[in-house]
C-alpha positions, 0 to 999 in steps of 0.5 A, a space after each residue: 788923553 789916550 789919542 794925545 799919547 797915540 798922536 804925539 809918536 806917531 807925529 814925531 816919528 813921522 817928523 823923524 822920517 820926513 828928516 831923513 829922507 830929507 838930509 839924505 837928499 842933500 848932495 852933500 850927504 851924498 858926496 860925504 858917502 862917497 869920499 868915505 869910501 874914496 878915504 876907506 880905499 885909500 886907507 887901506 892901500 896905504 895900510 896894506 903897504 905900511 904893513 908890508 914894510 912892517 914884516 919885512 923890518 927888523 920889528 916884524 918879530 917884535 909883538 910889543 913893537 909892532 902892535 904899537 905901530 898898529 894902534 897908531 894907524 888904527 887911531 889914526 884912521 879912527 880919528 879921521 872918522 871922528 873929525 869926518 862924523 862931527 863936519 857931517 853933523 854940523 854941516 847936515 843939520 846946521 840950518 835945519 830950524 834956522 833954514 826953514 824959517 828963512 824959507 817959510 816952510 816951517 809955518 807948514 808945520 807950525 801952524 797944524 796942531 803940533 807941539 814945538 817940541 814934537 817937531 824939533 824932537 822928531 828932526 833931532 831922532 831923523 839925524 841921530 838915525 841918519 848920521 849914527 849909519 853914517 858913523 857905523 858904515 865909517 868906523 866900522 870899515 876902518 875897523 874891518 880894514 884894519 883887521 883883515 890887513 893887519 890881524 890886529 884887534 884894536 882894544 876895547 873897540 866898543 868903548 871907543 866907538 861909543 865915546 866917538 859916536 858920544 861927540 857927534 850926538 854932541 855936536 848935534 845937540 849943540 847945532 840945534 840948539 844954534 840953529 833957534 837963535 841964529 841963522 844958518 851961517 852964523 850958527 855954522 861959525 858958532 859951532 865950528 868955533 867952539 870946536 876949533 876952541 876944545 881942540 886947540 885946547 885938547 893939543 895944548 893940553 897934550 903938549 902940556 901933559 907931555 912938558 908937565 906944564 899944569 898951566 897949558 893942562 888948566 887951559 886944555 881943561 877950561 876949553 873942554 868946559 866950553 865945548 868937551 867934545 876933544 875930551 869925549 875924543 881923548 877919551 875914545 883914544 885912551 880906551 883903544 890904546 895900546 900896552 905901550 902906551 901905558 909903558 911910554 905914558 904918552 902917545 900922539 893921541 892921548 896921554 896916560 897923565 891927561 885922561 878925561 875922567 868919569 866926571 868930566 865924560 858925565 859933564 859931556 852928556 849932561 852938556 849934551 842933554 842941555 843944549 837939546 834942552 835948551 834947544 827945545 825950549 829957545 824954539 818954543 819961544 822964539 817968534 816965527 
């Protein structure tokens, strides 16, 4: 019994690894690198330069004004971040059963002593490493780059970025979970479906808040019932807002009357938790 809870770790953290340096050998993990950094560049040149339109306008000597305008480019990059980290996500590991078991490769592993679970647990861990630097080396520069240009602190920084970092874990589970049942391109269409539908939702959710249309809110609702990743977004943006928007009630990002609530932010985790779940238990089922 005692070398069953020595070998199973040991096993899935080296599942984990070989997960890692696998994904990080993909060209698209490296081309995901570095128009990061071309968009980090990018970001901070127009920032630079939006600023110094700032303080030299009639605004500069406005504080409410000019943090407001700061806080939308904070989110704004942030949200570029958080679309970036989701395709990451999906496009990384949307073929990591269904690919190996087209190919073959995966009998290398099924066919040793091995618990299914340990397997799929092991690659889960190996992504959530790999994608979660990915995110920190992503948001993080947005962060810094708008500090060091700007001055401004974008509030509650910590929480935002938990709930960011929240829909790309996500957004794993969810691919995972497709990647047992089907191939790696009808699950790609899957995933991304699901996604284009929470943030079709989330919009017209928004625009409904901001008409006060309770129909378009009920549809944003049901879509992030479906898939609540626009919610866990929403969420993140409503954390990091500023004073203003609290005044205004609304913002291009979020809305003071829309605010996906606790409850909905634990739905998004057991929804998470689900899909590996079911993730786990579709592969130890499924016929290889």
């Amino acid at each position: 019994m005692s070398n069953n809870l020595i070998h199973e770790p040991d096993v899935t953290f080296t599942i984990a690894r070989l997960t890692f340096r696998e994904a990080a050998r993909r060209k698209i993990l490296l081309a995901a690198l570095l128009l990061g950094v071309l968009f980090l560049g990018v970001y901070g040149a127009g920032l630079y330069f939006t600023n110094q339109d700032v303080m030299r306008s009639p605004q500069a000597n406005k504080p409410v004004v000019t943090a407001q305008i700061y806080n939308f480019l904070a989110l704004s990059g942030l949200y570029v971040v958080n679309f970036l980290f989701v395709m990451i996500t999906v496009l990384t590991s949307v073929d990591t059963i269904a690919g190996e078991i087209v190919s073959g490769t995966i009998h290398a592993l099924a066919a040793k002593p091995l618990r299914r679970w340990e397997i799929l647990i092991g690659k889960w861990i190996g992504y959530v490493v790999m994608l979660t630097l990915y995110f920190l080396l992503m948001a993080g520069g947005v962060t810094l780059v708008v500090r060091a240009v700007t001055g401004y602190d974008i509030p509650n920084i910590g929480w935002g970025l938990v709930f960011i970092w929240l829909n790309g874990l996500l957004l794993l589970n969810v691919t995972l979970l497709g990647s047992t049942q089907f191939s790696a391109l009808a699950n790609g269409v899957f995933v991304f479906t699901m996604f284009g539908v929470a943030f079709l939702g989330g919009w017209i959710e928004q625009i409904g808040s901001f008409l006060s249309s309770q129909t378009a809110v009920n549809v944003g609702i049901v879509s992030s019932l479906l898939m609540p990743s626009e919610a866990l977004w929403k969420r993140a943006a409503y954390e990091m807002r500023s004073l203003a928007v609290d005044a205004v009630g609304f913002s291009p990002f979020t809305s003071a009357s829309s605010v996906p609530s606790a409850l909905m932010l634990g739905y998004a985790v057991l929804y998470a938790a689900l899909a590996l779940g079911f993730a786990i238990w579709n592969f130890e089922r499924r016929d290889l």
